[in-house]
N, C-alpha and C positions, 0 to 999 in steps of 0.2 A: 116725668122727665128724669132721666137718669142720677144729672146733677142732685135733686132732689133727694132723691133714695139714696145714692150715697153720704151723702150730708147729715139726712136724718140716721142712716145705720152706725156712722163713726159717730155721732155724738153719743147715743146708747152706751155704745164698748166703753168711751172714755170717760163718760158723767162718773164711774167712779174713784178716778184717780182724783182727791181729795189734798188740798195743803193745810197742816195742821198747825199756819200759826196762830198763836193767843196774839191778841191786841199789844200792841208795843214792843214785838218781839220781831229781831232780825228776818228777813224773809229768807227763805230756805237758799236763794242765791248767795245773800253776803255772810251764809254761815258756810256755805261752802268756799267764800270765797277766802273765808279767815284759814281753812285746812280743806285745801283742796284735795278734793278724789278725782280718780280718774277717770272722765265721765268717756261716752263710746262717742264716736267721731262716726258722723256718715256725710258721704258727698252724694247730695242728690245729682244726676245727670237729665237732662229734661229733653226730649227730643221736640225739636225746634224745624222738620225737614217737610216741606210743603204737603207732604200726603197726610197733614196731624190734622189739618182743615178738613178731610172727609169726615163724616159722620157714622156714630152706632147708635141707635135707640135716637135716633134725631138731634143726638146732641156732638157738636164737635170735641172729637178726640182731642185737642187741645181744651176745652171747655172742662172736661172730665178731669184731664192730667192737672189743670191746676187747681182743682175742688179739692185731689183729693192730696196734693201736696200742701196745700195749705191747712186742711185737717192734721195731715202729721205733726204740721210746724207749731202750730196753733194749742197741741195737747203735748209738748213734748214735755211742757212742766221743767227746763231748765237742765233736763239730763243730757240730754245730747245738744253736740256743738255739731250745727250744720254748714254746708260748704254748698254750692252752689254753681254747676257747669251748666253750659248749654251747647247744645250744635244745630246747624241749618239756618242761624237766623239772618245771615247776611246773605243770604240766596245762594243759586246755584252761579254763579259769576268766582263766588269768593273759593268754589273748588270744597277738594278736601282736608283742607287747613279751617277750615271754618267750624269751629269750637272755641269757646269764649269762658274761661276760667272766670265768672261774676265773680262770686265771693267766698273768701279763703276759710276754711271753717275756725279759724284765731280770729277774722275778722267778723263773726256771726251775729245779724242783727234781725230780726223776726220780720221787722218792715222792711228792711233792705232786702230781704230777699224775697217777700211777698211781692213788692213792689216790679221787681225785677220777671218772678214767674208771670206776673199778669201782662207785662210788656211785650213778653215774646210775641212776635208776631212770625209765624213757621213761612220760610220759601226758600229753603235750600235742599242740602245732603244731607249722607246718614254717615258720618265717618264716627262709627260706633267703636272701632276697635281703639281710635289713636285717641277716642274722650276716654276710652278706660282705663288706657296709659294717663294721661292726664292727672284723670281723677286721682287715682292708687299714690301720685306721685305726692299727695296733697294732704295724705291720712301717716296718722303715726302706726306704729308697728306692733301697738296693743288697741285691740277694741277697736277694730278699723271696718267700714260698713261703707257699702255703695247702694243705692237704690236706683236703679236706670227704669225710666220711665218714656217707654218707646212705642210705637206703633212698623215699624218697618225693619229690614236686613240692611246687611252694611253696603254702602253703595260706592266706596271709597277702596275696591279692592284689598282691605285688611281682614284679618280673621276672629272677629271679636267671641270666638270659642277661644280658640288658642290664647291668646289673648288673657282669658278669664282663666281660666286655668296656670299659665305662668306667672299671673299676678298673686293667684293665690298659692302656690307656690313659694313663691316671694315673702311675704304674709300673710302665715297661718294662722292669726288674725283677723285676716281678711274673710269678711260674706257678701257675697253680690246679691243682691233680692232685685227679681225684675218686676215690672208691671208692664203688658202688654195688651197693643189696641186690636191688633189687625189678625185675625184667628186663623186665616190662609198664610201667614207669614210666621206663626210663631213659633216654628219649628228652631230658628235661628237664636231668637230671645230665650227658647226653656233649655236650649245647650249651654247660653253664656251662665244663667243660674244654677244649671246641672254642674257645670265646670269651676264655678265659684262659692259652692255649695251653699246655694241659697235655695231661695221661694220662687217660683214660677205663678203669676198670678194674671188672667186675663180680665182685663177692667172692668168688663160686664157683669162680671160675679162677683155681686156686690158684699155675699156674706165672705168669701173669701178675702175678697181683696181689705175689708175694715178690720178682719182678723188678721192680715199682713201686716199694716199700718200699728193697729195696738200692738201687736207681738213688738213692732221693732220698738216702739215707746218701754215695754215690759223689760223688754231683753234689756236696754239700758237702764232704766231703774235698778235692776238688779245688779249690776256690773255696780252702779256708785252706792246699794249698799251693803256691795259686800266689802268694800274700800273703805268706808266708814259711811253709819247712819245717818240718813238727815232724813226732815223733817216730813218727806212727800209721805203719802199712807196708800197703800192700794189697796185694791179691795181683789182678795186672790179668787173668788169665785167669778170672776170675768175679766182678768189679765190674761194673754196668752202665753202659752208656752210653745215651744213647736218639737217634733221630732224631727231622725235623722237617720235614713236608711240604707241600707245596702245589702250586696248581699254576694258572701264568698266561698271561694271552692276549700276545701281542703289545704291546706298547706302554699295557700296563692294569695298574694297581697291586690290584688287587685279586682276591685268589685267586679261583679258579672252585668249584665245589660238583663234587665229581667220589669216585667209586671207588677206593679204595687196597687192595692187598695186597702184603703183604711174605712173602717167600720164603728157606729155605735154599738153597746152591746147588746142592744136591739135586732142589731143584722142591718139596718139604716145603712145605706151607703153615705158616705163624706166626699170622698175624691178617690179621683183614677189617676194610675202613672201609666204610659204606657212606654216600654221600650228606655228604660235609663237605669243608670251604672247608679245616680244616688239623687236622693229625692229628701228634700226641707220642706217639711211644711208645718206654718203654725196653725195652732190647735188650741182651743177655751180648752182648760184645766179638765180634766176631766178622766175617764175611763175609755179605751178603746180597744178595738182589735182590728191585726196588720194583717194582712197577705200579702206572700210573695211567690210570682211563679215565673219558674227561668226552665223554656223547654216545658220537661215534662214535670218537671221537679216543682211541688208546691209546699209552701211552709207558712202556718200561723203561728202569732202569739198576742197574745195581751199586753198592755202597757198601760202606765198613767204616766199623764200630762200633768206638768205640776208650774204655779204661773213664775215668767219672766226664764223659765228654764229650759236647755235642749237636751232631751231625753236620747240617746243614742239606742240601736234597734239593729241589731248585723245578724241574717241568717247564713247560716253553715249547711251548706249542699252535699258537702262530706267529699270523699275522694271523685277526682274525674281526671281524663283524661283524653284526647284531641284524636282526630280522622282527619286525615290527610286521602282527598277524592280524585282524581282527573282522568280525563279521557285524551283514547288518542283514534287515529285514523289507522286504516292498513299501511303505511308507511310510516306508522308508528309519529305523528307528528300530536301535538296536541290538538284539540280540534276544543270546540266549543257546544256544550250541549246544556238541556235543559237536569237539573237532578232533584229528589223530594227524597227526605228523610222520614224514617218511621220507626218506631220502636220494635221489639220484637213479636209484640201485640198486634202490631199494625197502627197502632195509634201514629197519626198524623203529628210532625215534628217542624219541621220546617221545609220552604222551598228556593233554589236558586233559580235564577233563570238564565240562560245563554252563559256560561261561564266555562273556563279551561279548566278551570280547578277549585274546589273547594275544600278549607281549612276551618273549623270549627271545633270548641272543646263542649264535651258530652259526659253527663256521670256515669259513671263505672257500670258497663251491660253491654246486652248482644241490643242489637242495630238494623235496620234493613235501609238500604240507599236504593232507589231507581233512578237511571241515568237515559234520558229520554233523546232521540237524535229522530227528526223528521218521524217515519213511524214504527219505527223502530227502538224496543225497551230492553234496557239491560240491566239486573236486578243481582245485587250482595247480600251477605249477610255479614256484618262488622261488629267484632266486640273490641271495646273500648277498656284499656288495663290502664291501673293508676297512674300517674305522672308518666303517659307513654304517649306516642303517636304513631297509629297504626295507618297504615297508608294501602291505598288499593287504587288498583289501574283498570277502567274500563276499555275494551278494545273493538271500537267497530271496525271490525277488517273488513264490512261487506261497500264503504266508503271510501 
């Protein structure tokens, strides 16, 4: 049973995190509470919307979602103050307003909010974007954390990408970590983590997702002793840490959309990214190696993971510069066709399909574009000069 196995993997990660009071001695709460530190703040979001009743591995997506929220809560060891939203539970009647702010994270009580996750009973919507306005509205503006725990896309007409992203914005503080049920839908869930730079984690995978869960306990330990010491002890050979990726051009602030996978030093694969601008993920302490490949361009390096820490990791692609493609008909109008990019190797780059025009940025080199219309092939050769965009017009006149 699923439940099971995740039960039994978070207890392992967390049996180490130890409290080291002596007999008659203040508990690590009311010493903190004499000289407060600034402990991290996370609003759990619980997704409450009737498709949490379907099952994975036989066990209901709701079943799962509250094992493993209540392992978070259950090891948090008194570092973080948690908050507590829900959406979908008043059904589909109550609309897209149906999000329910339980409990404030000032107001944080361990059964109060156990109590609460086990009650939910799911049969509504998914208004993901206006609980994550909610949520943000609810955390202070240092050490602010979301964990949204969903199975499905937003069904409330909002943009809960955009969304994550001008929240984090907002507060650069802010990390969103998702947990996700439904593996045909989580395109939507790894954009809101993508854009809140958090973890993407699908619930099935159960070493990942107990390594999300400890990272976030980790990451807050750390945050309250670097504020001042108290008494918690970890044991840093099984806390995690997580890295943080990206990866950019030459003299351009803005990450590229590129391939990630991270490696033991082994050659062991760990995890795949496919297709994202920046990728979080936590990691047991340890030694590893990164790739990144955007196009044709590939770049490793090594790193360590060090626990309760995020390790930053940004490759440099070097100079590049953009192609500007389109087609037109013998009356010169645009017309729509099929186009495949390739190096000047021939190595295969990428392909569009049906399009007027295509606009893409490529590192500094010669190119070969085909522009494909019914059976009919029209072929360039394009070099691409630094911070430039070189632009080419294919012309079927025979059209």
């Amino acid at each position: 049973m699923l439940r099971f196995l995740i039960g039994a993997a978070f207890t392992t990660v967390f049996s180490p995190v130890l409290l080291a009071n002596e007999p008659n001695t203040p508990s690590t709460a009311a010493v903190s509470a004499e000289s407060p530190a600034p402990r991290q703040t996370t609003m759990l979001i619980l997704d409450g919307s009737n498709s949490m009743w379907g099952q994975l591995n036989n066990v209901n997506k709701i079943v799962t979602a509250r094992e493993s929220i209540r392992t978070l809560l259950e090891n948090a060891e008194g570092n973080i103050q948690f908050g507590l939203l829900t959406y979908g539970s008043e059904g589909k009647n109550a609309g897209c307003k149906d999000f329910n702010l339980v409990v404030k994270p000032e107001n944080y009580d361990l059964v109060k909010v156990l109590k609460e996750v086990y009650k939910l009973k799911p049969k509504g919507r998914s208004p993901i974007a206006a609980a994550l306005k909610e949520a943000a509205q609810q955390l202070p503006t240092d050490n602010a954390h979301i964990l949204l725990v969903s199975d499905g896309i937003e069904s409330c007409e909002g943009d809960p990408c955009a969304t994550a992203k001008q929240l984090v914005e907002d507060n650069p503080s802010l990390q969103i970590d998702v947990v996700g049920f439904r593996t045909e839908k989580e395109a939507q869930l790894e954009c809101i983590a993508e854009n809140g730079r958090g973890a993407f984690v699908v619930a099935t995978d159960t070493e990942r997702l107990k390594t999300l869960l400890a990272g976030v306990q980790a990451k807050a330990v750390t945050i309250t002793e670097a504020a001042k010491p108290t008494r918690t002890l970890i044991d840093k050979k099984s806390q995690p840490g997580s890295v943080e990726l990206n990866i950019l051009a030459e003299g351009n602030t803005e990450p590229l959309r590129a391939n990630y996978s991270i490696y033991h030093p082994d050659g062991t694969n760990v995890v795949n990214f496919t297709a994202r601008t920046r990728v979080t993920e936590y990691l047991p302490p340890g030694e590893y190696r990164v790739k990144a490949i955007w196009q044709t361009v590939e770049k490793s390096e090594n790193l360590t993971i060090h626990s309760g820490k995020a390790t930053p990791l940004t490759f440099n692609i070097g100079p590049t510069g953009e192609i500007a493609v389109q087609a037109l008909n013998k009356t010169q109008q645009p017309i729509a066709v099929n186009y495949a990019l390739y190096t000047a190797k021939g190595e295969f780059i990428s392909r569009h399909v049906f399009q007027e025009s295509v606009k893409t940025r490529l590192a500094v080199g010669d190119y070969r574009i085909k522009a494909l219309l019914d059976k009919k092939t029209l072929e360039a050769s394009i070099k691409v000069t630094q911070d430039a965009v070189t632009h080419y017009t294919f012309n079927f006149t025979d059209k």
